[in-house]
C-alpha positions as CSV (number, residue, x, y, z in Angstrom):
1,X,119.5,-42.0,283.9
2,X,116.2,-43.4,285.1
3,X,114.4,-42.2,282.5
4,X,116.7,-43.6,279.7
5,X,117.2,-47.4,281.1
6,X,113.7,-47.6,282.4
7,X,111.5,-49.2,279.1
8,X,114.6,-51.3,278.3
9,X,114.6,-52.7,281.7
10,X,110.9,-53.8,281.6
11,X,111.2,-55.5,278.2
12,X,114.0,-57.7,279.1
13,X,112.4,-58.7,282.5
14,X,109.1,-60.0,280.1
15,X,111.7,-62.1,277.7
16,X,113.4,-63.8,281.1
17,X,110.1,-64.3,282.5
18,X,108.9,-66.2,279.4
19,X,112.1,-68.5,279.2
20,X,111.8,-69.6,282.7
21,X,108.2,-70.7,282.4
22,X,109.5,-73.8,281.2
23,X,106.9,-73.0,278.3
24,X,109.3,-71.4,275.5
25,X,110.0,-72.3,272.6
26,X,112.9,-71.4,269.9
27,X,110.1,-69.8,267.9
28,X,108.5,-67.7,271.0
29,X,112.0,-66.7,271.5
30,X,113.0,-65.5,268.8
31,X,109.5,-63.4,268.5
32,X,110.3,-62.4,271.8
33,X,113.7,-60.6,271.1
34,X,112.0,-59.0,267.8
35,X,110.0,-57.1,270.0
36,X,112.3,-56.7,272.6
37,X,114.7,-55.0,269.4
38,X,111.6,-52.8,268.3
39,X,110.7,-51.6,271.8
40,X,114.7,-50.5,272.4
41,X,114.3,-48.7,269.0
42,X,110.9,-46.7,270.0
43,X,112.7,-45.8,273.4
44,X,115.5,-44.0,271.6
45,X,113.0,-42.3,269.1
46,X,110.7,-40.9,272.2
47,X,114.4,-40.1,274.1
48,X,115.5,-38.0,271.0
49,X,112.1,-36.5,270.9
50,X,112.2,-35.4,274.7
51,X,115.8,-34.1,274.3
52,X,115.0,-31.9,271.2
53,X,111.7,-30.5,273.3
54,X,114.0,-29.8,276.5
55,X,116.7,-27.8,274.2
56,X,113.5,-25.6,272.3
57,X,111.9,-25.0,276.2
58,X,115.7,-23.9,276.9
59,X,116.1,-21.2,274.4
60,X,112.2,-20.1,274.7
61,X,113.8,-19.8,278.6
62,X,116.5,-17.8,277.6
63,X,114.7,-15.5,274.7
64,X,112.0,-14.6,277.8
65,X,114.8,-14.1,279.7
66,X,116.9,-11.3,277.6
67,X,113.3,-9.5,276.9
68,X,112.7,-9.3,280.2
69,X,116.1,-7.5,280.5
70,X,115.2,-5.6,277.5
71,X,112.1,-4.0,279.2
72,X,113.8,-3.4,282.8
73,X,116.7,-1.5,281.0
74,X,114.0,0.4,278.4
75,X,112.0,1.3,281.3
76,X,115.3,2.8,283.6
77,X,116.1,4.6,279.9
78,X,112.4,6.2,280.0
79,X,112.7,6.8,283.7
80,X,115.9,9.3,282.9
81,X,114.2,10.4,280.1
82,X,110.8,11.4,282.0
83,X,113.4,13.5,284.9
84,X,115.1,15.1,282.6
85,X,111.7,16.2,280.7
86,X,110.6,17.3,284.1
87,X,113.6,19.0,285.3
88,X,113.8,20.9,281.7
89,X,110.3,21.6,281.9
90,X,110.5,22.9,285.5
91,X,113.7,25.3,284.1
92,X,111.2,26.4,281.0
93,X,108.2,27.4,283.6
94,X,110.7,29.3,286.0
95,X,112.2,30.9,283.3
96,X,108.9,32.0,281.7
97,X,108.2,33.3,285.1
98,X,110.6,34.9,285.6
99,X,110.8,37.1,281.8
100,X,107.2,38.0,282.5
101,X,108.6,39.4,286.0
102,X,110.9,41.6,283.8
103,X,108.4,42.1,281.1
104,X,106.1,45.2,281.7
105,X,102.8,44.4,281.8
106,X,100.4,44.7,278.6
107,X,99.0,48.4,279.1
108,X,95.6,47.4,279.2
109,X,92.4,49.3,278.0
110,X,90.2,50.8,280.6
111,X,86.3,51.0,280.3
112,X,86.4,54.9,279.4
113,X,89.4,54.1,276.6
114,X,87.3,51.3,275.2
115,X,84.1,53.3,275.0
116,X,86.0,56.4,273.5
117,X,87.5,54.1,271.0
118,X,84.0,52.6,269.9
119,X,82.3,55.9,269.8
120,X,85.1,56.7,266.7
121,X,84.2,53.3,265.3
122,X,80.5,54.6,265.4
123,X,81.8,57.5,263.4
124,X,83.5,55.5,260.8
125,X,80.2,53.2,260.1
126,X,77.8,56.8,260.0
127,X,80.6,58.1,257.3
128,X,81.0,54.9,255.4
129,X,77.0,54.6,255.2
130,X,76.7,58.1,254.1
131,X,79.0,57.7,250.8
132,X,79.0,55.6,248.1
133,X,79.5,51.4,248.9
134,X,83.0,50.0,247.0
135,X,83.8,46.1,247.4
136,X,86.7,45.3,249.2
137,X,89.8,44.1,247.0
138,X,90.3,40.0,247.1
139,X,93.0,38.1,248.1
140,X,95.5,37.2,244.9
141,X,93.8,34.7,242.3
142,X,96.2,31.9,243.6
143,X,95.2,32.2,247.1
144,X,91.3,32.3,246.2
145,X,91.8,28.7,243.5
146,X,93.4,27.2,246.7
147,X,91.1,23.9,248.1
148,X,91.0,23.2,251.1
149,X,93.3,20.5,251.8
150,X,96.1,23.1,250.5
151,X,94.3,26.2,252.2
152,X,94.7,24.1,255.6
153,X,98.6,23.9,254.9
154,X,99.2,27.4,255.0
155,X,100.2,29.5,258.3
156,X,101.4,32.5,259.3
157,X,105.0,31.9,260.8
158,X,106.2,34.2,264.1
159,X,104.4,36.0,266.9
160,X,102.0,38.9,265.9
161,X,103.8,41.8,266.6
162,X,102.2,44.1,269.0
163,X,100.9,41.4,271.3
164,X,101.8,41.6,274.8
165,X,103.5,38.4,276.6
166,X,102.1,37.4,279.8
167,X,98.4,37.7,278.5
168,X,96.1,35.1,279.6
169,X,94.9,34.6,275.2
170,X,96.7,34.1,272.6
171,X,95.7,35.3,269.1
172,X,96.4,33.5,265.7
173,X,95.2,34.9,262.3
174,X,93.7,33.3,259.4
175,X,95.2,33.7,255.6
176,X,93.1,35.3,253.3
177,X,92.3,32.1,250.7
178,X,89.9,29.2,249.7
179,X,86.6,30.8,250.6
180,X,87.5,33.5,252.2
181,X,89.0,35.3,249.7
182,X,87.8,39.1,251.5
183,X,90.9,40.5,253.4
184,X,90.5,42.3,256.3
185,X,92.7,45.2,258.2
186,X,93.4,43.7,261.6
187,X,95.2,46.1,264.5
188,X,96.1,45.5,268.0
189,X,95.4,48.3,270.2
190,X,98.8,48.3,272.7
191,X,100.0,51.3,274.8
192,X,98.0,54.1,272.5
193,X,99.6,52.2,269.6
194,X,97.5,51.3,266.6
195,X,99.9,48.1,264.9
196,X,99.1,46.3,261.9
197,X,100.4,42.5,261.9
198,X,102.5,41.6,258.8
199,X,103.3,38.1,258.8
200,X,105.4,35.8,255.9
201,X,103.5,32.8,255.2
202,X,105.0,29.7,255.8
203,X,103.3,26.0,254.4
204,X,103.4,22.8,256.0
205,X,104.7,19.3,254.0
206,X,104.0,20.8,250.3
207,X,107.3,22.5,249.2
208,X,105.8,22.9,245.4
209,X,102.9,24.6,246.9
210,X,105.1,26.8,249.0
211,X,107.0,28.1,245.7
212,X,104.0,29.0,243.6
213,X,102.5,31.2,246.7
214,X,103.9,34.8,247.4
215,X,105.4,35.0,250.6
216,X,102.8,37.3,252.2
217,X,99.2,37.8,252.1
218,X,96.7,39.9,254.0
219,X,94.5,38.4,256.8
220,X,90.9,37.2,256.4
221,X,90.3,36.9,260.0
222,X,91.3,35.7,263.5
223,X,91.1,33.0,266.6
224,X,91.9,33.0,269.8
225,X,92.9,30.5,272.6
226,X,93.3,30.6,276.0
227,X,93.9,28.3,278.8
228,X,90.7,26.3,280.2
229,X,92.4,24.9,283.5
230,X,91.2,21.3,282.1
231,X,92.6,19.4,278.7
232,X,94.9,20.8,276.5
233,X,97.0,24.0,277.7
234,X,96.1,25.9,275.2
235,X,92.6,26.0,273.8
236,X,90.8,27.6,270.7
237,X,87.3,29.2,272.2
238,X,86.7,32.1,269.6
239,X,86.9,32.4,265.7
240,X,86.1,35.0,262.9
241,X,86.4,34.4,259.6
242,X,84.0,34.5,256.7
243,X,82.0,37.7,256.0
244,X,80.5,38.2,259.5
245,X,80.3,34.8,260.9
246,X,82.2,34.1,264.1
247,X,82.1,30.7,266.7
248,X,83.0,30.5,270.0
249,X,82.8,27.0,272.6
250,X,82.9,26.4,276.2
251,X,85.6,24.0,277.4
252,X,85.0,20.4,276.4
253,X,82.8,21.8,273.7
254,X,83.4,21.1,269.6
255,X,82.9,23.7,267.2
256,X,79.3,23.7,265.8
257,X,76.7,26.6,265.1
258,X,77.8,30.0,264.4
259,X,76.7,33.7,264.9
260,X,76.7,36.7,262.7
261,X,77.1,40.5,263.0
262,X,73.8,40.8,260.8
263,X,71.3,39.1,258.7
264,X,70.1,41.3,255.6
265,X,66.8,40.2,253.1
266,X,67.5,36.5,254.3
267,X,64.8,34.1,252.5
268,X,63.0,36.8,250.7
269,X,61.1,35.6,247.5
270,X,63.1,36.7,244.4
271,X,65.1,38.7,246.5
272,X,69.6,37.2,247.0
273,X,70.1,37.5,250.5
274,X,73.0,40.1,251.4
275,X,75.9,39.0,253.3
276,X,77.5,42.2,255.3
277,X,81.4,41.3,256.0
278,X,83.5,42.8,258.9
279,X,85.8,45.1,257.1
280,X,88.0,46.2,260.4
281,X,89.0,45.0,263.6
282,X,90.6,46.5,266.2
283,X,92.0,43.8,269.4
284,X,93.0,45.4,272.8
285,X,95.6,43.8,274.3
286,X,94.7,42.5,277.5
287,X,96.9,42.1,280.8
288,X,98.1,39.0,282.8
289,X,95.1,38.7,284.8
290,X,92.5,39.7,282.4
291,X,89.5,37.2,282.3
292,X,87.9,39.2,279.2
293,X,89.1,39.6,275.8
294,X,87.5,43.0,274.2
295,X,88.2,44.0,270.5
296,X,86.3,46.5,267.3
297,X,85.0,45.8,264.6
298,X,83.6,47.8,261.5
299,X,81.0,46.1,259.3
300,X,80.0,46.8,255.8
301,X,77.7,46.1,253.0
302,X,76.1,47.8,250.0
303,X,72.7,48.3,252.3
304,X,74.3,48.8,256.0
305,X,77.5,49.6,257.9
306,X,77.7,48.5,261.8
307,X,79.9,49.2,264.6
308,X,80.0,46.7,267.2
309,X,82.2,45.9,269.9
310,X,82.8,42.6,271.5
311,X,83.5,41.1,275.1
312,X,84.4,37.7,275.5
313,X,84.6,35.8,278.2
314,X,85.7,32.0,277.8
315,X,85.3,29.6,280.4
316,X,82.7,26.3,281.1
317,X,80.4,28.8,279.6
318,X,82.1,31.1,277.0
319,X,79.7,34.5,276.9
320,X,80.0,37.3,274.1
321,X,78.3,40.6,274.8
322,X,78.1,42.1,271.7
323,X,77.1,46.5,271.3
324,X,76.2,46.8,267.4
325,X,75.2,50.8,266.1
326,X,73.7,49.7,262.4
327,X,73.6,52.6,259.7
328,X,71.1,51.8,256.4
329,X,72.4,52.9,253.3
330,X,69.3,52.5,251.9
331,X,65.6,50.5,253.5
332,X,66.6,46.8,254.2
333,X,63.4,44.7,253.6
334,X,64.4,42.0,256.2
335,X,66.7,42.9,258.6
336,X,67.9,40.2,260.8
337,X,69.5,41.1,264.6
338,X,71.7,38.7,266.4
339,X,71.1,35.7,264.1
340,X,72.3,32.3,264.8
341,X,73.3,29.7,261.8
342,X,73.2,26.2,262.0
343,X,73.1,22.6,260.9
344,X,70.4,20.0,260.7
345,X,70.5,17.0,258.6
346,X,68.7,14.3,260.2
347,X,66.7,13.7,263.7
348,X,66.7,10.8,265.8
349,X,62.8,10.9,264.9
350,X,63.1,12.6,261.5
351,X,61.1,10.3,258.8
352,X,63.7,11.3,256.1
353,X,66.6,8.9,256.5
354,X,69.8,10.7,254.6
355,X,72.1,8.0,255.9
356,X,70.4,5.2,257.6
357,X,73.7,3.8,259.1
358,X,73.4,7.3,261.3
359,X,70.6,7.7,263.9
360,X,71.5,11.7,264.2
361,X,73.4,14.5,262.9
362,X,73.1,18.0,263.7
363,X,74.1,21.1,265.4
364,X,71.3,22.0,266.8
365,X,68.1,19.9,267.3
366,X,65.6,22.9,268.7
367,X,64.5,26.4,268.7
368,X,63.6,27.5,272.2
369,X,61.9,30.7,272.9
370,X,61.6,32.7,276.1
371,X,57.8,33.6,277.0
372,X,55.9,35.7,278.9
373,X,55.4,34.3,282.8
374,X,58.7,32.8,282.6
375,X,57.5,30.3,280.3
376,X,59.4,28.6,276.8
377,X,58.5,26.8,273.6
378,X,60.1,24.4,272.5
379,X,60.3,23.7,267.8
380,X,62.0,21.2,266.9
381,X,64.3,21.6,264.1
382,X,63.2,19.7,260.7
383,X,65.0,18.5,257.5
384,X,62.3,20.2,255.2
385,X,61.8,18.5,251.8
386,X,61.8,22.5,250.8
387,X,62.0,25.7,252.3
388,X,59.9,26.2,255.5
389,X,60.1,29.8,257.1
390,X,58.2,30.0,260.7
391,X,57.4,33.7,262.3
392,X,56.9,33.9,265.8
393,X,55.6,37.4,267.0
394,X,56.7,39.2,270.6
395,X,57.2,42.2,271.8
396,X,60.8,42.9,273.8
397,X,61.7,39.3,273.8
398,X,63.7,37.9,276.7
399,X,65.9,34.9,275.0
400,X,66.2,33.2,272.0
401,X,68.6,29.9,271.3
402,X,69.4,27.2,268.6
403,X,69.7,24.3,271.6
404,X,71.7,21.0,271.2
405,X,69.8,19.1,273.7
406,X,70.7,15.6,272.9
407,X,73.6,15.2,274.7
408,X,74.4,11.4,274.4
409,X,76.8,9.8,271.7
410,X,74.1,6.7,271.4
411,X,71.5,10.0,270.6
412,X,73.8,10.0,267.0
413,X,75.8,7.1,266.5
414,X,77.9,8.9,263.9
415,X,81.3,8.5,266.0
416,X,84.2,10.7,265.2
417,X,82.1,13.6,264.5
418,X,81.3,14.7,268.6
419,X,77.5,16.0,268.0
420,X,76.6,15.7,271.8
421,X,79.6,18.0,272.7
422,X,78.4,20.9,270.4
423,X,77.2,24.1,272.3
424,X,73.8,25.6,272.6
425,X,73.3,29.4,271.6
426,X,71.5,31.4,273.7
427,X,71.2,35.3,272.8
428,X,69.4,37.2,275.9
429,X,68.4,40.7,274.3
430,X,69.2,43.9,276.8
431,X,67.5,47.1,276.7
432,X,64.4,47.3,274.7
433,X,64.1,45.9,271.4
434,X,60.8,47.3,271.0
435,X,58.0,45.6,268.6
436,X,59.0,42.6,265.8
437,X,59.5,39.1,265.8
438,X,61.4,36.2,265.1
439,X,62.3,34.2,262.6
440,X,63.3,30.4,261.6
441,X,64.2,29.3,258.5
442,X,64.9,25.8,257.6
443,X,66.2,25.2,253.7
444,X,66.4,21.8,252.2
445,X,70.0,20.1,252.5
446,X,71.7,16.8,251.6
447,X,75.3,17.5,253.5
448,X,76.0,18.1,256.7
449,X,78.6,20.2,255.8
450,X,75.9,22.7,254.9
451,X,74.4,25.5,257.4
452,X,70.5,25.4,256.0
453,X,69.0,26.7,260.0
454,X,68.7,30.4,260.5
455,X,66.4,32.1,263.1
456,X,67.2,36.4,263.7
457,X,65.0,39.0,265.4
458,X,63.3,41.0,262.6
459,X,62.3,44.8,264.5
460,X,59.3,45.8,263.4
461,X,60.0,49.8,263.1
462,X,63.3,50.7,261.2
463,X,63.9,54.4,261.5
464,X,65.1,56.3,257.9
465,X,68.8,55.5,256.6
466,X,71.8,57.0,258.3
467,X,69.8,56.8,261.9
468,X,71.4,54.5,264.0
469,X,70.1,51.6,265.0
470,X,71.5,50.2,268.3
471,X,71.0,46.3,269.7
472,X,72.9,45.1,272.5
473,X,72.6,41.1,273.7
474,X,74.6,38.3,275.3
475,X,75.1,35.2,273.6
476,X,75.9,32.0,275.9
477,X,77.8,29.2,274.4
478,X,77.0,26.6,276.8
479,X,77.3,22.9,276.1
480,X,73.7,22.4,278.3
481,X,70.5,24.4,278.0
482,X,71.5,28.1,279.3
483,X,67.8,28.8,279.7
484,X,67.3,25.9,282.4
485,X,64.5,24.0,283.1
486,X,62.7,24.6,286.4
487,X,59.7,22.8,284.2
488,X,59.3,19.9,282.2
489,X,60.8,19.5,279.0
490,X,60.7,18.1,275.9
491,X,62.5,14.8,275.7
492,X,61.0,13.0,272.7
493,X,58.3,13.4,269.6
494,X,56.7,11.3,267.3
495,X,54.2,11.8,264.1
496,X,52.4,9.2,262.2
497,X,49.6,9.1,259.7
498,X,47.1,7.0,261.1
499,X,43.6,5.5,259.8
500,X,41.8,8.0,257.8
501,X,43.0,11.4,257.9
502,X,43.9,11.4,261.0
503,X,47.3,12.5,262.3
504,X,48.8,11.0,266.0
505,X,51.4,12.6,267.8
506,X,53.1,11.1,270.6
507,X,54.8,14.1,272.8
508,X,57.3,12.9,276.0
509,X,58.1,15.4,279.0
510,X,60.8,14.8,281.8
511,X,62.1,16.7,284.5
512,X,62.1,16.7,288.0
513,X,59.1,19.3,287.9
514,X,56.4,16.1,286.8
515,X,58.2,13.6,289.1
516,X,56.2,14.5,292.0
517,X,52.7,14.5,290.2
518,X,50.9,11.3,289.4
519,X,49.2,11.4,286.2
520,X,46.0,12.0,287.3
521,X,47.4,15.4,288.9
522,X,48.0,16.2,285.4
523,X,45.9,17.5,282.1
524,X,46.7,17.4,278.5
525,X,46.8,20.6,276.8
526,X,46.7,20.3,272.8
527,X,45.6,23.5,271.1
528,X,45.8,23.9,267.1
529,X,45.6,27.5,265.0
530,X,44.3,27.1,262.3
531,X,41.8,24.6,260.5
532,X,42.3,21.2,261.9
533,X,40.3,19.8,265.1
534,X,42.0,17.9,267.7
535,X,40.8,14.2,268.5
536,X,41.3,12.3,271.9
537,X,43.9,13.8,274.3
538,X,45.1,11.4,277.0
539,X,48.1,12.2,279.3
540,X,49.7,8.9,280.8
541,X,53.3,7.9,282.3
542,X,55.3,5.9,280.2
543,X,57.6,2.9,280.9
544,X,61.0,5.3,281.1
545,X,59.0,7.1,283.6
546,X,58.0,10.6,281.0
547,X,54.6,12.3,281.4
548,X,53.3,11.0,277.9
549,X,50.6,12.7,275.9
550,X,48.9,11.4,272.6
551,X,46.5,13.2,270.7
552,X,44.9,13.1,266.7
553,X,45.3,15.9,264.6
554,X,42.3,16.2,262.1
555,X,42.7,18.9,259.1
556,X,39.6,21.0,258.1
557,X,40.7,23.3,255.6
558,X,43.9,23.8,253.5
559,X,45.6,26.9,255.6
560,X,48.4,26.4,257.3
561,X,47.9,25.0,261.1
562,X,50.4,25.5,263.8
563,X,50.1,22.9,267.2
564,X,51.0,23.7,270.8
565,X,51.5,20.7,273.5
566,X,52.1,21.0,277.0
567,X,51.0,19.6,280.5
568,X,48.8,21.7,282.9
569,X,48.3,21.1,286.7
570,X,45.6,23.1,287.5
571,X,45.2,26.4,285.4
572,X,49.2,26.5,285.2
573,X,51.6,25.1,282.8
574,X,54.7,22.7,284.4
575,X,56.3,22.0,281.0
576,X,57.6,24.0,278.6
577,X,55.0,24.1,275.2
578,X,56.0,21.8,272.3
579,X,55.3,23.7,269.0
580,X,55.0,22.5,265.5
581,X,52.6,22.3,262.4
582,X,50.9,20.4,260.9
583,X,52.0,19.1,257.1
584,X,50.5,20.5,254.4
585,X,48.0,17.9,252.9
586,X,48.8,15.7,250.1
C-alpha cells in the first residue's frame, strides 16, 4: 500500500502548498492539477510495470523450482540404477567365478610338448622347401573387391571353439578380405586336440551387404587381448594379419610400427621384393594363470619356407621371443632377419613440409644401434625426396630398434592421431648371428598411411638351399627407449646451408650423464668418412640447459660422406654418437 499511494501523496502536498502561498492564481492552478493528472497517470504506468515484473520473477521462481525437483528425483532414479548395476554386476563376477570353479582348467602345453610340436613344424618347412612352391587359394572375389569401410563391418559371430574359459587372453580372428585376400589354416592346440575354428560371419549396420556375402569365409589372421590391470578390461596387445607382418603394444601404447617373419630381395635394383606370408598357425591354449601366450607358425614363399615359434608376453612392456628355422628354395640375394617396418612422413626438424599445419608425424623418428663398449648410434629417420638405403656393418650385433623418442603431443601437434604413445622396437639378437650387417631403407612417401622405413639384419654367409638357417631374438615393444640411456642422448638436430659451401649442423645432447660436467670438461667430437673436411667445432651449453655442438661440414669430392657427432670427456664418449650424411651436392 505504501508503495502505491506514495507519488500521489507528494503531488497533492505541492498543489496545496502552492494555493496557500497566497501567490496562486486560477491559471497556476489549473497548470497545477494538469500535472498533478499526468503524474497520477505515470504512477499507474510504473505500478503496472512493477506488477507484470513481480508475476514473470514468480514463475522464473517456480520453473527453478520444479527443475530442481526434476534433478533431485533424476539423480535418486540414477542412484537405483547404479545399485542395481552393481549388485547385477557383483552376481555376473561370482557367477563367472564360480563356472570357472567347475570348469576344468585349459590343459596347458608344457615346454617339452611345445618344443616337440615345433620340431614337426621344422619338418613341414624342410618338406615344403624341398618341392615345388604353389600359391595359396584367395579368399572369394567379393570378399577381396570389399573397401575398407565395408571390410571393417564384417565379424566373426560366437566364441572360437576349442578355446579354453578361464584363460588370462582372449583370441579374435580376422576375415579373409580387402587386402588380405590370402587365407590362412588357423588351429588351437587344446588337450592333444588339433581344432580348426569355423565361424559364420555376421556384419554390422549394412543388411544389403550382409546378403551379397556368403555366410562363411576362411581366416586371414588373428589378435589377441588380454587384461592390462589399467584402462579398458580387455585390451588388444598382439595382431597378425597380412602376409607376415604382425604388431604388438605395451599398455597405454597405440598401434604403430610393425614386424615381419622375414624380409626377402628388399630394395634391390630391378629386382620386386618378395613378400613370404604365414601359411599356418598353430595357438596353444593357455591356463588361468598363464602370463605367456605361445603359438606356430609355418611360413612360405616361392624362395624360402620358415618355422618359427612365438612367446608373448604383454604387459607395460609387451616382449616376443621369436625361434625362426629358414629353408631356401633357391639363393635369396638379400635376405632380411628380424625386420622392423615403419612410418615417417615428416620431422619436427625435417625441411620438407608435407602438411605445414602439422609439426610431426611418424612412427618412428630414429634408428639406434647397439655398439661395441656398450656404446649406441643414434640416425635419425628422414623423408627422402627418393630412395636412400644406409648399410651399417657388425659382427654378432647386440640390439637394433626403430625408436619413437619424442614422446610429447606438442612434439606433433596432429591431435587425434596419438604419435607420442606409439612403441619403440627393440630386437636383441641371441646366440651368434655371425658376420653381416644391417640395413635401413627409407623410400619416398606422401601419406602417412604408407610404411616407406625398413631396417633387417642381412647375414653375410647363407649356407646352400634346404640347410637350415636358425635366428632367435627378443623384440621389446616398449613405449620408452628399451635400450636406456646411461649416456647422453640425442634430443635435437639441425642442418642449414650456410655462406659458401659450407654446411652447419647444430647437434643437442641431454641426460643426466652431461649434467654434472661444465662445458669446458667437455670436447666436441665430429668425424666425417668420406670427402668433406670438417670446419670449427665448438661444444657449448645452451639456454634449455643441452650440451650443444656446432660444426661446418665442407665437401671435397663427390662420394658419398657419412658424419658421426658425439661429446668426449677425456678419451671416453658420454653420449651416444649422432650419425648421418651429408647431401649429395647440387
Amino acid at each position: 500500500m505504501r508503495k502505491e499511494s506514495f507519488w500521489p501523496a507528494a503531488v497533492i502536498g505541492a498543489a496545496l502548498g502552492a494555493a496557500l502561498s497566497g501567490c496562486a492564481t486560477t491559471g497556476s492552478v489549473r497548470v497545477v492539477g494538469a500535472e498533478a493528472q499526468q503524474a497520477k497517470l505515470t504512477s499507474h504506468e510504473a505500478l503496472a510495470a512493477v506488477k507484470a515484473l513481480s508475476a514473470k520473477r514468480q514463475a522464473a521462481d517456480q520453473k527453478f523450482e520444479a527443475t530442481i525437483a526434476q534433478i533431485k528425483d533424476e539423480e535418486r532414479v540414477l542412484e537405483q540404477s547404479v545399485l542395481r548395476l552393481r549388485v547385477e554386476e557383483h552376481r555376473q563376477t561370482r557367477a563367472s567365478a564360480l563356472r570357472r570353479k567347475a570348469e576344468p582348467a585349459a590343459p596347458g602345453v608344457s615346454k617339452a610338448e611345445a618344443d616337440a610340436f615345433f620340431g614337426q613344424v621344422v619338418a613341414r618347412a624342410h618338406a615344403l622347401a624341398a618341392a615345388a612352391y604353389q600359391a595359396p587359394k584367395q579368399a572369394p572375389k567379393v570378399f577381396q573387391k570389399l573397401d575398407f569401410s565395408d571390410y571393417s563391418k564384417i565379424s566373426y559371430a560366437g566364441r572360437i571353439p576349442g578355446w579354453p574359459a578361464g584363460t588370462p587372453f582372449h583370441l579374435q580372428l580376422y576375415p579373409a578380405g580387402y587386402l588380405f585376400t590370402w587365407p590362412e589354416h588357423i588351429r588351437i592346440i587344446s588337450g592333444g586336440h588339433h581344432l580348426t575354428p569355423q565361424l559364420p560371419i555376421t556384419v554390422a549396420g549394412d543388411p544389403p551387404l550382409a546378403a551379397r556375402l556368403p555366410k562363411s569365409v576362411a581366416p586371414a589372421g588373428f589378435s589377441a587381448y588380454t587384461g592390462f590391470g589399467k584402462g579398458p578390461p580387455v585390451y588388444e596387445f598382439l595382431s597378425f594379419l597380412g602376409a607376415s607382418y604382425f604388431r604388438a603394444v605395451g599398455a597405454g601404447q597405440s598401434w604403430g610400427l610393425s614386424a615381419r617373419g622375414v624380409a626377402v630381395n628388399t630394395a634391390l635394383p630391378h629386382r620386386a621384393e618378395e613378400f613370404p606370408y604365414f601359411r599356418s598357425f598353430w595357438v596353444f591354449a593357455s591356463h588361468p594363470h598363464a602370463r605367456r601366450m605361445a603359438f606356430c607358425a609355418l611360413l612360405d614363399s616361392p624362395s624360402l619356407t620358415g618355422a618359427y615359434r612365438f612367446v608373448v608376453q604383454p604387459g607395460t612392456d609387451t616382449i616376443i621371443d621369436v625361434k625362426a628355422v629358414l629353408f631356401e628354395r633357391k639363393h635369396v640375394r638379400r635376405l632380411g632377419v628380424a625386420p622392423l617396418t615403419s612410418m615417417f612422413l615428416q620431422g619436427r626438424f625435417s625441411r620438407h613440409r608435407f602438411d605445414p599445419l602439422v609439426r610431426a608425424a611418424h612412427d618412428s623418428d630414429g634408428l639406434a644401434i647397439s655398439l661395441p663398449g656398450n656404446g649406441r648410434l643414434w640416425w635419425p629417420l628422414r623423408d627422402p625426396k627418393r630412395i636412400a638405403i644406409y648399410r651399417f656393418p657388425g659382427v654378432n650385433p647386440t640390439g637394433f630398434g626403430l625408436m619413437q623418442r619424442a614422446r610429447r603431443a606438442g612434439d606433433y601437434r596432429a591431435y587425434g592421431m596419438h604419435y607420442e604413445s606409439r612403441p619403440s622396437a627393440w630386437v636383441t639378437p641371441e646366440g651368434g648371428w655371425g658376420p653381416g650387417h644391417l640395413v635401413l631403407v627409407e623410400l619416398p612417401t606422401n601419406s602417412e598411411t604408407n610404411d616407406n622405413i625398413s631396417v633387417f639384419w642381412v647375414p653375410q654367409n647363407q649356407p646352400p638351399p634346404l640347410t637350415p638357417m636358425t635366428f632367435q631374438y627378443r623384440i621389446n615393444w616398449s613405449g620408452g627407449d628399451p635400450r636406456g640411456a646411461h649416456n647422453g642422448y640425442v634430443s635435437a638436430w639441425r642442418h642449414a646451408r650456410s655462406s659458401g659451401h659450407t654446411q652447419t649442423y647444430v647437434i643437442d645432447f641431454q641426460g643426466a650423464a652431461l649434467a654434472k660436467f661444465t662445458p669446458a670438461q667437455l670436447a666436441p667430437f665430429v668425424h666425417v668418412f668420406g670427402p668433406a673436411r670438417v670446419v670449427s667445432p665448438w661444444l657449448t651449453r645452451n639456454a634449455a640447459g643441452d650440451i650443444r655442438v656446432q660444426f661446418g661440414i665442407v665437401r671435397t669430392g663427390s662420394d658419398p660422406v657419412t658424419i658421426h657427432v658425439a661429446v668426449m670427456r677425456g678419451k671416453g664418449r658420454v653420449t651416444e654418437t649422432w650419425g648421418g650424411v651429408l647431401p649429395a651436392p647440387r
